[in-house]
C-alpha positions in Angstrom: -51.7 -225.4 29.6 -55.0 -226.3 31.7 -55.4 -229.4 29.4 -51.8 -230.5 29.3 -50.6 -233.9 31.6 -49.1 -231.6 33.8 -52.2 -230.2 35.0 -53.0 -233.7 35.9 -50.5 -234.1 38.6 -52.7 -235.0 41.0 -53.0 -232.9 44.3 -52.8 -235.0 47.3 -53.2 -234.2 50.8 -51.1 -235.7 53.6 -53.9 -235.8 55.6 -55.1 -238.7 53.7 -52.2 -240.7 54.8 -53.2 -240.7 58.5 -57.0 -241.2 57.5 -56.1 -244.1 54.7 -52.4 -245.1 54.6 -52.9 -247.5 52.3 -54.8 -245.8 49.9 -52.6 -242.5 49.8 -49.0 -244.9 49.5 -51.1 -245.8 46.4 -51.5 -242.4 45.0 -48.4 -241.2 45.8 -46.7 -244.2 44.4 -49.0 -243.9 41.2 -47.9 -240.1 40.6 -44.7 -240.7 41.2 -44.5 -244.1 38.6 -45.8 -241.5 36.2 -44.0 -238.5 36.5 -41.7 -239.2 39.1 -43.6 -236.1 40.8 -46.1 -235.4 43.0 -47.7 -232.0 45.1 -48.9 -232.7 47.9 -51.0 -230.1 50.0 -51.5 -230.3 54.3 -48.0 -230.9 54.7 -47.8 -229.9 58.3 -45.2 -227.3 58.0 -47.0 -224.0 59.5 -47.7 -221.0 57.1 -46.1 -218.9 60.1 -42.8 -221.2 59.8 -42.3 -220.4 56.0 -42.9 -217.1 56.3 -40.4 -216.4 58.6 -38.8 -218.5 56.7 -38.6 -216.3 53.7 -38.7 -213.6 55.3 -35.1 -214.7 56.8 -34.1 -216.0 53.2 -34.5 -212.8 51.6 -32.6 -210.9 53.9 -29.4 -213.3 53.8 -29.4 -212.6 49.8 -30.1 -209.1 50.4 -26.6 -208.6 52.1 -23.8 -207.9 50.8 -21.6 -209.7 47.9 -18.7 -209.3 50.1 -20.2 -210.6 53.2 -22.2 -213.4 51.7 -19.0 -214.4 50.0 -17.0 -214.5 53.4 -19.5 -217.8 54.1 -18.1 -219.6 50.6 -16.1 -222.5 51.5 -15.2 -224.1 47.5 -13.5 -227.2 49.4 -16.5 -228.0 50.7 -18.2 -228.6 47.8 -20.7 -225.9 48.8 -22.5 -228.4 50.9 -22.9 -225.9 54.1 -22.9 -222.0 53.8 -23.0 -220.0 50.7 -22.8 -220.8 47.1 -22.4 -217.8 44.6 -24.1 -217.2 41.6 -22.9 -218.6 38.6 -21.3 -221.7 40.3 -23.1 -224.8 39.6 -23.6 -226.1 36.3 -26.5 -228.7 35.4 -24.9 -232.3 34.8 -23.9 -232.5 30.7 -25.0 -228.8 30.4 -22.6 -225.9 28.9 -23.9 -223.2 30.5 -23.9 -222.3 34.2 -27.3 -221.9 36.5 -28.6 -218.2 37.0 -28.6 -218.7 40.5 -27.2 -218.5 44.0 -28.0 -220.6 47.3 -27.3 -221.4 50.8 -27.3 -225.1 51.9 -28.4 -225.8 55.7 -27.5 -229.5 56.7 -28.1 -231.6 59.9 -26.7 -230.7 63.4 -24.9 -233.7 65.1 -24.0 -234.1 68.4 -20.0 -234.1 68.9 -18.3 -236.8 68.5 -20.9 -238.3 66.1 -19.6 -241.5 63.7 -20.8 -239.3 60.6 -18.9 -235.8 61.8 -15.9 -236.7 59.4 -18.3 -236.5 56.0 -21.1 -234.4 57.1 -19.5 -231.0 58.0 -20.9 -228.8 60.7 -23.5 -226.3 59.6 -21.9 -222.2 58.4 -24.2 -220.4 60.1 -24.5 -216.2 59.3 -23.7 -213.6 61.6 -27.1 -211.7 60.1 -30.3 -212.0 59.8 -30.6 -212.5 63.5 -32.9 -214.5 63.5 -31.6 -217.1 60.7 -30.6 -220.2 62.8 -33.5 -220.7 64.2 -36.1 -220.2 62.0 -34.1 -222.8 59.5 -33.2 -225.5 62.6 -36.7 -225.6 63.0 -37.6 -226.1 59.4 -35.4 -228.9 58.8 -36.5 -230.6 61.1 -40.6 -230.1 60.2 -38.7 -231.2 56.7 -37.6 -234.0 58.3 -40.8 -235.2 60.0 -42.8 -234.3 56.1 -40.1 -236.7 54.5 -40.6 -239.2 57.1 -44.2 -239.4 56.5 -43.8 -239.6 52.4 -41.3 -242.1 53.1 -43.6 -244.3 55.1 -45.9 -244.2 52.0 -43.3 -244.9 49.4 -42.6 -248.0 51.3 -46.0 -249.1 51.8 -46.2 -248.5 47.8 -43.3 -251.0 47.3 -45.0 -254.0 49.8 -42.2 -252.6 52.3 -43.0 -252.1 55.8 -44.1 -248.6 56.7 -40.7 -247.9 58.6 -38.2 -249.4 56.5 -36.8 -246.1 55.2 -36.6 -244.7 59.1 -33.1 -246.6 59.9 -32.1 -245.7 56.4 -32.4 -241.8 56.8 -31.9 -241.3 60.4 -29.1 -238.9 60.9 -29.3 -238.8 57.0 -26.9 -236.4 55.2 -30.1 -234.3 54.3 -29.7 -230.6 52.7 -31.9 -227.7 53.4 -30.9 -225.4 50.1 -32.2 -221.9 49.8 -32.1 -220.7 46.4 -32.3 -217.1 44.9 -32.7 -216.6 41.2 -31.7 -212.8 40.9 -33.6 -210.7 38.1 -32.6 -211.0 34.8 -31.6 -209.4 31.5 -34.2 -210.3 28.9 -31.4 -211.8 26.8 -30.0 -213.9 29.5 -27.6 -217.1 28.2 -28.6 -220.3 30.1 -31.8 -220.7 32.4 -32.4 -220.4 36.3 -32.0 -224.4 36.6 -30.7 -226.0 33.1 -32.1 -229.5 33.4 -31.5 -231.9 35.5 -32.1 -234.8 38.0 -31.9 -235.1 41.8 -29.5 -236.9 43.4 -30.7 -237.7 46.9 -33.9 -240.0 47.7 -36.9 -237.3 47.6 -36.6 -233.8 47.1 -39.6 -231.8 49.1 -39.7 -228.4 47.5 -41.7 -224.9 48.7 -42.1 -221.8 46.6 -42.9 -223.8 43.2 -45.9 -221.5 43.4 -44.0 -218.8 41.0 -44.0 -220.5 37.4 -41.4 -222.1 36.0 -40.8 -225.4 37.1 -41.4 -227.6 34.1 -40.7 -231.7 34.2 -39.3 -234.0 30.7 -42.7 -235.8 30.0 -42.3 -239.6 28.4 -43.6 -238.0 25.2 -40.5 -235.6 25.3 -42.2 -232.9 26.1 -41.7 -229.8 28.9 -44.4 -229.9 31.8 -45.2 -226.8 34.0 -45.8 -227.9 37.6 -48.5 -225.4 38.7 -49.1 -226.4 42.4 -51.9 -224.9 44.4 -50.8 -222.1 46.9 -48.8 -223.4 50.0 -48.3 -227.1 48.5 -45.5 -229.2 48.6 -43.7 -230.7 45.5 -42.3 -233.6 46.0 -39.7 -235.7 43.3 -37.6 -239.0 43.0 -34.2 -238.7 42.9 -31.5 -240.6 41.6 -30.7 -242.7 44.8 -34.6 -244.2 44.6 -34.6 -244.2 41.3 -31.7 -246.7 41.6 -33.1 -248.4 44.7 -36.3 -249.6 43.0 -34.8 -250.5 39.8 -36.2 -246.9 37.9 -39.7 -248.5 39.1 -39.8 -244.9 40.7 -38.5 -243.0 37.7 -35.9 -239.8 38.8 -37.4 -237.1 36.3 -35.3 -234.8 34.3 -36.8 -231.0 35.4 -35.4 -227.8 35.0 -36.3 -223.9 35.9 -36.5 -222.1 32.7 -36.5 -217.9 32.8 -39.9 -216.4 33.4 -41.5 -214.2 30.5 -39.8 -211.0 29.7 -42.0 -208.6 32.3 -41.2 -210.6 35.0 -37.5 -211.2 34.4 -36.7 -208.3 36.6 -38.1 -210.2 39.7 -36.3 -212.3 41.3 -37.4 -216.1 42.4 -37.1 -217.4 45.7 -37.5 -221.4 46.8 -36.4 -223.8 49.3 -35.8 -227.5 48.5 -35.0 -230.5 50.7 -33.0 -232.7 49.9 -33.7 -235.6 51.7 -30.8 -238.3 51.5 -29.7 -241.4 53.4 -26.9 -241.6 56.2 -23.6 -241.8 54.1 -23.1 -245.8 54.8 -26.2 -246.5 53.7 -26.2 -249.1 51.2 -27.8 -248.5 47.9 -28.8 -252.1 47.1 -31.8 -253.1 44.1 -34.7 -254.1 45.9 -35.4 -257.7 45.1 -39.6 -257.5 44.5 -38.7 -254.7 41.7 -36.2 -257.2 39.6 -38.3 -259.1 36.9 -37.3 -261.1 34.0 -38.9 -257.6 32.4 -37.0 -255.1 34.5 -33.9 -257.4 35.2 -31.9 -255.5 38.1 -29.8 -252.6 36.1 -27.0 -252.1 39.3 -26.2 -255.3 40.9 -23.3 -253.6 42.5 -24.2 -251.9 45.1 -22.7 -248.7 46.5 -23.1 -246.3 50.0 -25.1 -243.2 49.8 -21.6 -241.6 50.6 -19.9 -242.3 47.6 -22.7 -242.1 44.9 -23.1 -238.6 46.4 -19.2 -237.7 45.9 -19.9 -239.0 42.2 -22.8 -236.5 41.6 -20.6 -233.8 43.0 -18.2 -233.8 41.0 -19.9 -234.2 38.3 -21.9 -230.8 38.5 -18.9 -229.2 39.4 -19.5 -228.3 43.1 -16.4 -230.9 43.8 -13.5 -230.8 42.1 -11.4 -234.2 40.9 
């Protein structure tokens, strides 16, 4: 697919950013007003950080059903600890995802004003070393999302830290996924398709094929990113923000070829989301008598979340 648009998803480096800010917001804003995606190399999380980092993931989905079950909390909404296989279903889809995950959220301090909606982290007995190795990848997370979001804003005629009251103590989810290996006639796909809910999703381990994107011609797009890069997507919550000038893009994970069914996929999103009172309001410079504003109500970060959940079935009505 060498000559397909997908190829063309341009590789940027975050490097760039501190060289030419200006010039990289426009990139990043250009790949992501086309497909909503972008990969973006020199991220500043270490090699040695993600692979201890998969290293630690492996060995949590390597334990036992039983035990990895004992950290399932279904009134939760599977937004800390373990979520099995076979739980979550893509949005409008009629068959269930071929996966299982672990979500990993933000520490607060006790006492904090968001402790009643973002629950404390489920944190594993084993691997050992699981805490922190993850603590200190969300947070090199955080500081990557940061610096993206500093673009995106300078892309929008925004200043460069408009997004940094917006997302500090943000309801942010580290999710480590593990597509087990598969029959060759396996019903449903690793990821049926779907959007993101939160602001950006950063993803690692796209490196093993099957991410694909929904192209404006209708067609599937693999995302092929260069070893150790980032992808990075819009979700819904800045797709709504700038008026779908920053288009959320429908992707999915589809099942890998039949010889490589029976190996099994690891990857590690962030989702990078607001604090939960944070108000999801049109942005006035992307309103135009051609793109009049499609939400003029606006609505917290807290509740359009709660409306996603329940909607994939992770929270129940």
């Amino acid at each position: 697919m060498s000559d397909s648009p997908a190829a063309q998803v341009p590789a940027l480096s975050l490097n760039d950013e501190a060289a030419d800010p200006a010039a990289f917001a426009a990139a990043l804003g250009g790949s992501f007003e086309r497909f909503g995606f972008a990969v973006v190399s020199d991220h500043g999380i270490s090699d040695d950080l993600i692979d201890r980092a998969w290293a630690e993931t492996k060995a949590l989905f390597d334990l036992p059903e039983d035990e990895k079950r004992s950290y399932y909390t279904p009134a939760g909404g599977g937004q800390r600890g373990y979520t099995p296989f076979k739980t979550e279903i893509a949005k409008g889809a009629s068959a269930v995802d071929l996966k299982e995950f672990w979500h990993v959220g933000r520490e607060l301090p006790a006492g904090h004003k968001n402790a009643d909606v973002m629950p404390p982290n489920i944190w594993p007995t084993r691997p050992a070393g699981f805490r922190p190795v993850f603590e200190e990848l969300f947070a090199a997370f955080d500081t990557a999302g940061d610096r993206l979001l500093s673009a995106i804003a300078r892309h929008l005629g925004l200043d460069a830290q408009w997004f940094d009251p917006a997302v500090k103590d943000g309801n942010s989810i580290l999710r480590l996924l593990h597509y087990p290996p598969i029959p060759a006639d396996a019903k449903g796909v690793r990821a049926g398709a779907h959007e993101d809910i939160n602001l950006i999703t950063l993803l690692l381990g796209a490196e093993e094929a099957g991410l694909e994107l929904l192209g404006s011609d209708g067609k599937w797009l693999a995302i092929k990113p260069p070893a150790g890069a980032m992808v990075v997507n819009v979700g819904d919550m800045l797709q709504r923000l700038t008026n779908h000038v920053l288009p959320s893009t429908t992707h999915r994970v589809v099942n890998p070829p039949p010889e490589r069914r029976g190996h099994s996929r690891y990857s590690m999103p962030f989702f990078l989301h607001p604090a939960p009172d944070f108000l999801i309001e049109t942005l006035p410079q992307t309103i135009t008598a051609g793109n009049p504003n499609r939400y003029p109500a606006p609505i917290t970060a807290h509740d359009y979340l709660h409306e996603r959940l329940v909607e994939i079935g992770l929270v129940k009505k």
